[in-house]
C-alpha positions as CSV (number, residue, x, y, z in Angstrom):
1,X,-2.9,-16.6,4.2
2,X,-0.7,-14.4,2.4
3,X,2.7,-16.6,2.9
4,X,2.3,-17.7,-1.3
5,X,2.0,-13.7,-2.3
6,X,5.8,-13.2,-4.0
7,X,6.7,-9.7,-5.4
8,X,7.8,-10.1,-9.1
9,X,8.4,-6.4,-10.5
10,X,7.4,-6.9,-13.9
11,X,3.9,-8.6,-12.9
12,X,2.9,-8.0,-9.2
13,X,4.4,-5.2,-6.6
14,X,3.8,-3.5,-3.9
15,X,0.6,-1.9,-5.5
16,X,-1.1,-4.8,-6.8
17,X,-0.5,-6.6,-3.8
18,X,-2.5,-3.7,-1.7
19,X,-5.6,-3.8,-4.4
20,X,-5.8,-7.5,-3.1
21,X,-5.3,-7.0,0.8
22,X,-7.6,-3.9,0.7
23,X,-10.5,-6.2,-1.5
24,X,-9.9,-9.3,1.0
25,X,-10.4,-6.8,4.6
26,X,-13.4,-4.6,2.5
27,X,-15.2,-6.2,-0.5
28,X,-13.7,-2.8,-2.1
29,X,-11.8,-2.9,-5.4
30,X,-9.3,-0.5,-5.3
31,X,-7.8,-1.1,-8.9
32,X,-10.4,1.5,-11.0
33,X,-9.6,4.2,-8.3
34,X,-6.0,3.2,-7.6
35,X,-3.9,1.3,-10.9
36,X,-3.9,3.0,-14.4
37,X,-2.8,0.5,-16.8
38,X,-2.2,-2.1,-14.2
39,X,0.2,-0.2,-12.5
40,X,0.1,2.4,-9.7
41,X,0.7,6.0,-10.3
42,X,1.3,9.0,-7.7
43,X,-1.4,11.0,-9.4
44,X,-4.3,8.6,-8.6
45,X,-4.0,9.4,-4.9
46,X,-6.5,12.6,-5.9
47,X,-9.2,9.8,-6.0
48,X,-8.7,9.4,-1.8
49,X,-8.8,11.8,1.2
50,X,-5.8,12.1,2.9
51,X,-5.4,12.0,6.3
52,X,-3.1,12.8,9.3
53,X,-3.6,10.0,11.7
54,X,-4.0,6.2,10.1
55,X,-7.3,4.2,10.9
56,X,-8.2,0.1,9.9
57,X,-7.6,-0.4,6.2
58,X,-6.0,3.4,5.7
59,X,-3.6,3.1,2.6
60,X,-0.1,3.6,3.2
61,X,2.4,5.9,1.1
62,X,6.2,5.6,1.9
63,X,8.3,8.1,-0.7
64,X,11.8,9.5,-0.7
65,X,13.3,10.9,-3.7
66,X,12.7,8.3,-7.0
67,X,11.2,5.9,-5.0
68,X,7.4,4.9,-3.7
69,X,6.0,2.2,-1.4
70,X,2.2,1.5,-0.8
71,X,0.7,-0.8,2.4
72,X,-2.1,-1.1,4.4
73,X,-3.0,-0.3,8.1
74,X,-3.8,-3.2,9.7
75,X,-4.5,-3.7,13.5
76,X,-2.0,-0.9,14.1
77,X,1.0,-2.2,11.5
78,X,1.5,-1.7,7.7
79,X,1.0,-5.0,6.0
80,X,3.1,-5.0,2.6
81,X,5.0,-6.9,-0.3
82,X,8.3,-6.5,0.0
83,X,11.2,-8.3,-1.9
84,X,11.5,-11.0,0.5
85,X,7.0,-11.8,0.4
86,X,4.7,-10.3,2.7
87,X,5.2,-9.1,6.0
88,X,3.5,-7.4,8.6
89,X,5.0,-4.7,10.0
90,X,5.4,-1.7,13.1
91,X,5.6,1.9,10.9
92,X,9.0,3.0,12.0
93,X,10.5,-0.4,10.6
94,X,8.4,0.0,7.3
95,X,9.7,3.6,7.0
96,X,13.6,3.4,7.5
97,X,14.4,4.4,4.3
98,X,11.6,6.5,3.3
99,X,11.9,10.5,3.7
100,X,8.1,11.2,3.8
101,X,5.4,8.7,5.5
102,X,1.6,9.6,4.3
103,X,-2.0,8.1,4.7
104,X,-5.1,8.0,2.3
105,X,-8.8,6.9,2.8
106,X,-11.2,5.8,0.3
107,X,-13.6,8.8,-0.4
């Protein structure tokens, strides 16, 4: 289903990619909560709870210093856009790479 999805950093990422996947498994859009000007931003995380343990559909944030990954939980793996397309994924293989792994619900 998701084998066309291609990351292009000037038009679709990471973000934009998880507004999609997240709207596909819930019916939620993500983007008014999520994207400010069509783009993520850190900041917009205060619109979610976060949490300690991840659950089905529980948003993903990868950081390390100057840099920032989003995914999804899916049946117990992160599904993301990396530069290769989109793969599917256990958490320690998403993480190498990333200093700090964190998790965010939908209030």
């Amino acid at each position: 289903m998701w084998e066309s999805v291609k990351y292009d950093a000037d038009s679709y990422c990471c973000e934009h990619f998880l507004v999609d996947a997240y709207r596909h498994y819930t019916d939620i859009d993500l983007t008014p909560k999520l994207l400010t000007r069509g783009f993520f931003n850190v900041r917009n995380l205060r619109n979610f709870k976060q949490v300690s343990e991840p659950r089905q559909y529980t948003i993903v944030l990868l950081r390390s210093r100057g840099k920032a990954h989003v995914g999804l939980w899916v049946n117990g793996r992160v599904l993301h856009l990396d530069n290769k397309g989109v793969v599917w994924q256990s958490l320690d293989i998403v993480k190498q790479g990333f200093e700090r792994v964190l998790f965010y619900e939908i209030v």
